[in-house]
Residue, then its C-alpha position, 0 to 999 in steps of 0.5 A: x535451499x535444498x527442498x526438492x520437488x520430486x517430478x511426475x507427470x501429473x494430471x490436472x484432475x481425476x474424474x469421480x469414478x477413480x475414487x469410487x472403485x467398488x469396495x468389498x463391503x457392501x458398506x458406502x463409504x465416507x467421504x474422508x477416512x481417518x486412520x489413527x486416533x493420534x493428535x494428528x488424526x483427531x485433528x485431521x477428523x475435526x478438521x475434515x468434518x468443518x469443512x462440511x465432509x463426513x468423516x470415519x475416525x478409526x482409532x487402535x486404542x480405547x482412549x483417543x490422543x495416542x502417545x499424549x495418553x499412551x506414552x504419558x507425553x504430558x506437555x508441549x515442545x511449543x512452536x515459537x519464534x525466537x523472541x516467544x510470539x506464537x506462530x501456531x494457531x488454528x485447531x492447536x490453539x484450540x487444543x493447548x488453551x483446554x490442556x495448558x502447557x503440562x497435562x494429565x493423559x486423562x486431560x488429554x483423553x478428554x480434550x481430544x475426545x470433547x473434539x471428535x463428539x463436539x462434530x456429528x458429522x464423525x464418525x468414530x470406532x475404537x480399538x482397531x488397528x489397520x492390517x491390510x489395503x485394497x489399492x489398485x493403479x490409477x494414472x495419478x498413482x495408487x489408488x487405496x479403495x479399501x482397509x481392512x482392521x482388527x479388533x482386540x479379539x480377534x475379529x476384523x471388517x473392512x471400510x471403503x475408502x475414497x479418501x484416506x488421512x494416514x495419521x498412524x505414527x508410522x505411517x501403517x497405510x501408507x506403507x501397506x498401499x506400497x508407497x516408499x520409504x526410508x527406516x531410521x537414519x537410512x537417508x543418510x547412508x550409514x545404517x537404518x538405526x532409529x533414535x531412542x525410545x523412552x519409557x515414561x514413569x512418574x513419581x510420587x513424594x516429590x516436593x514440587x515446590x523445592x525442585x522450582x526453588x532448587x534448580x542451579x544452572x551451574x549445578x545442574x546444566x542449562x533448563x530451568x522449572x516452572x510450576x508445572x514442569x521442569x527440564x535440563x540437568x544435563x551437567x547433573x546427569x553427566x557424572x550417572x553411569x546407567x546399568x546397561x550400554x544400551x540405556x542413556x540418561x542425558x537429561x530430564x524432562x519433569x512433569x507436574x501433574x495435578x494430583x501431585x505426581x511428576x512425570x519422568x522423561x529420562x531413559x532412553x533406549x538405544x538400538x531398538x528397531x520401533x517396527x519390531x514388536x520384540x525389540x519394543x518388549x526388550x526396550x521396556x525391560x531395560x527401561x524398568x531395569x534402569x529406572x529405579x536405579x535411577x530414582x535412587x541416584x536422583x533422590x540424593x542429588x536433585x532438591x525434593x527428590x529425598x522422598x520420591x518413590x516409582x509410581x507407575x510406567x506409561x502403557x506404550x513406549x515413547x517412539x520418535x522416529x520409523x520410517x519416513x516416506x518419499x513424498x512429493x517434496x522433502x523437509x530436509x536440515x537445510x529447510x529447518x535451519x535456513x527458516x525456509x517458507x515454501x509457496x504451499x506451507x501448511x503451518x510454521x514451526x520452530x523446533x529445534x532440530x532435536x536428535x535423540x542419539x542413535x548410539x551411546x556416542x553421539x554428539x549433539x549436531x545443533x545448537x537448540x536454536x529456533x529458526x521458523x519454517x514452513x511444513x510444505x504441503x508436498x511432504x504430507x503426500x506419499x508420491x506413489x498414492x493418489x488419494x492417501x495423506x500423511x499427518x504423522x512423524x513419517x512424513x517425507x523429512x530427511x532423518x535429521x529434520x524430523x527430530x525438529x518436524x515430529x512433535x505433537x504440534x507441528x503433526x497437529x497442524x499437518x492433521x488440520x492441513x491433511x483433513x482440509x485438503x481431503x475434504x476439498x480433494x473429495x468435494x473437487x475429485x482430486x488426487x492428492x499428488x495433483x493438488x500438491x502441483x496445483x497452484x490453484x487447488x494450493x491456493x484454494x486450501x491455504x485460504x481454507x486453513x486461513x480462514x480456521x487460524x492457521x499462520x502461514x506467514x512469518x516476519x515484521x507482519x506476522x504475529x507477536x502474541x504470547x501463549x498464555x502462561x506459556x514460555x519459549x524455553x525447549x525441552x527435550x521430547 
């Protein structure tokens, strides 16, 4: 086992007047503050509210669910155990019952959104982004005391904070409170490259029913289709040649939606620096460049495609990978494929390590092979802030392990465990980096998570129930 616990002298507790520094509003400040209308983040608010914490939720865009409505992401990569039991529960159970499998973003929008109005105790705005913190040194570590946001028009106001859940993507509080982090694949020490990003689109015309009846395994590779969504073509899709270098197209993901639409999950874009809102700009461009190119190859190779034409593009790129912050612990390879099950596991997961390429060159590392592990608590805990959580893609997990840590479900349960431990490190005037020491305050969370659903446990007495409707075969986020 290769996790690490990262020392620091920690102290047992913080009294209350470390997480009251005054603000520079006049405003009070909530007990927990949630940055990021993300999955994570709803469910961190949710979360956070049933344990009885006032809560304010700050989302950047006008519709809550982030890239599920954003990116047009509109069906799980499921955390199972190899044989198909659940292993997740708790709010994402919750969550996948009222979506099933594949989704529309508007179904998306209204689940979430039914979420956050469902607990009063939420507090939430809309369309703000984080673009500063106030944070000072505390004997625990820094201590974030405000956050500063703006809206669309230009205008800004500042929240008081005592407790902050950081569920931004890329971890924007964390990073400006200056706790450290690696970009891309730093970790590993060739460059600071990130995985692809992809632009979603969907198609109309399609004949649903001839593409699950047409799926060929030795035509089309390994993958299948099911009434609402299909993935694979890898074989198929090996003989396309995209028009830039930049773009590549190795497989499909395809969404069925309701109104008879198919989501496309197809392109990726190599070379792009997600951080930068220039390179983004670039990465869509080459996108909408490639994809009618590709629909046209498609329409005379895949059964149902004869008649498909481009319908719409997703608002926002889907973004895999930015930073990754130096935690208290570190999800690493070793932990994903040795199915480690840390003492403060926060929930389980399964997916495969799943690594979109750097470069046009890159090979698959692993086999998509599910071997169940724990999501430490330690990795949700920036090592240098006292009172700021991750629930995101940017925990602390080395380049590697994130392409099996950051999908949806699995931030889904970190927003459930962020937002459970900000409320008892409110109620019992804890920093975070002493909780992640404390076998006690560990203790006291995992029984709290336990008591809302979460399975912590794995093995001959841990769950064999079946998702409803559901199935065990990986797509490719």
């Amino acid at each position: 086992m290769f996790r690490k616990v990262l020392g620091m002298a920690a102290l047992a507790s913080l009294v209350f007047s470390l997480f009251s520094a005054a603000p520079s509003s006049a405003q009070s400040a909530d007990a927990v503050l949630v940055v990021g209308g993300t999955p994570a983040g709803v469910a961190a608010a949710v979360a956070a509210a049933r344990q009885g914490a006032d809560v304010t939720l700050v989302s950047a865009h006008p519709e809550l669910g982030g890239v599920l409505t954003d990116a047009m992401m509109d069906q799980w990569d499921l955390n199972v155990a190899p044989d198909g039991a659940a292993i997740q529960a708790g709010l994402f159970s919750e969550i996948h019952t009222a979506l099933g499998d594949a989704f529309t973003p508007a179904d998306a929008s209204r689940v979430f959104g039914a979420l956050v109005d469902g607990e009063p105790r939420i507090h939430l705005i809309r369309d703000a982004r984080v673009v500063d913190v106030t944070s000072s040194a505390s004997a625990a570590g820094r201590l974030v005391s405000a956050v500063r946001f703006r809206r669309d028009d230009g205008s800004t106001f500042t929240l008081p904070a005592t407790t902050v859940v950081d569920a931004t993507d890329d971890g924007d509080v964390a990073a400006m409170a200056g706790a450290r982090y690696d970009i891309g694949r730093q970790d590993t020490g060739i460059d600071e490259r990130m995985q692809a990003v992809t632009l979603m689109f969907t198609l109309r015309g399609v004949d649903w029913p001839q593409v699950v009846a047409g799926y060929d395994v030795a035509r089309d590779g390994p993958g299948g289709a099911l009434e609402r969504r299909a993935w694979g073509y890898a074989t198929l899709l090996a003989d396309y040649v995209p028009h830039s270098p930049e773009v590549i197209v190795r497989d499909l993901n395809l969404g069925h939606e309701s109104d008879g639409e198919v989501t496309v999950n197809a392109v990726d874009v190599l070379g792009v620096d997600a951080l930068s809102q220039a390179d983004l700009v670039r990465a869509r461009t080459l996108s909408e460049d490639e994809t009618p190119r590709l629909v046209a190859w498609l329409r005379t190779r895949i059964p149902g495609f004869a008649e498909a034409t481009l319908g719409r593009y997703a608002d926002t790129l889907y973004v895999r990978e930015t930073r990754h912050f130096a935690g208290v612990e570190t999800l690493t390879a070793n932990d994903v494929w040795n199915g480690t099950i840390p003492t403060d596991t926060i929930g389980l997961s399964s997916y495969p390590l799943d690594l979109h390429p750097v470069s046009a060159t890159d090979k698959l590392a692993y086999a998509p092979t599910r071997h169940v592990y724990g999501i430490p608590f330690g990795t949700l805990v920036p090592r240098e802030l006292a009172n700021v959580i991750l629930a995101s893609p940017a925990i602390s997990a080395t380049h590697i392990a994130s392409g099996s840590a950051r999908v949806i479900p699995t931030t889904i349960e970190e927003g459930e465990a962020a937002g459970t431990a900000a409320a008892l490190a409110w109620r019992d005037h804890l920093a975070f980096t002493t909780m992640a020491r404390d076998a006690t305050a560990i203790g006291a969370l995992r029984d709290d998570l336990r008591l809302g659903g979460t399975i912590l446990s794995y093995g001959s007495d841990g769950p064999r129930v079946q998702w409803p409707g559901g199935s065990s075969g990986a797509t490719r986020a």
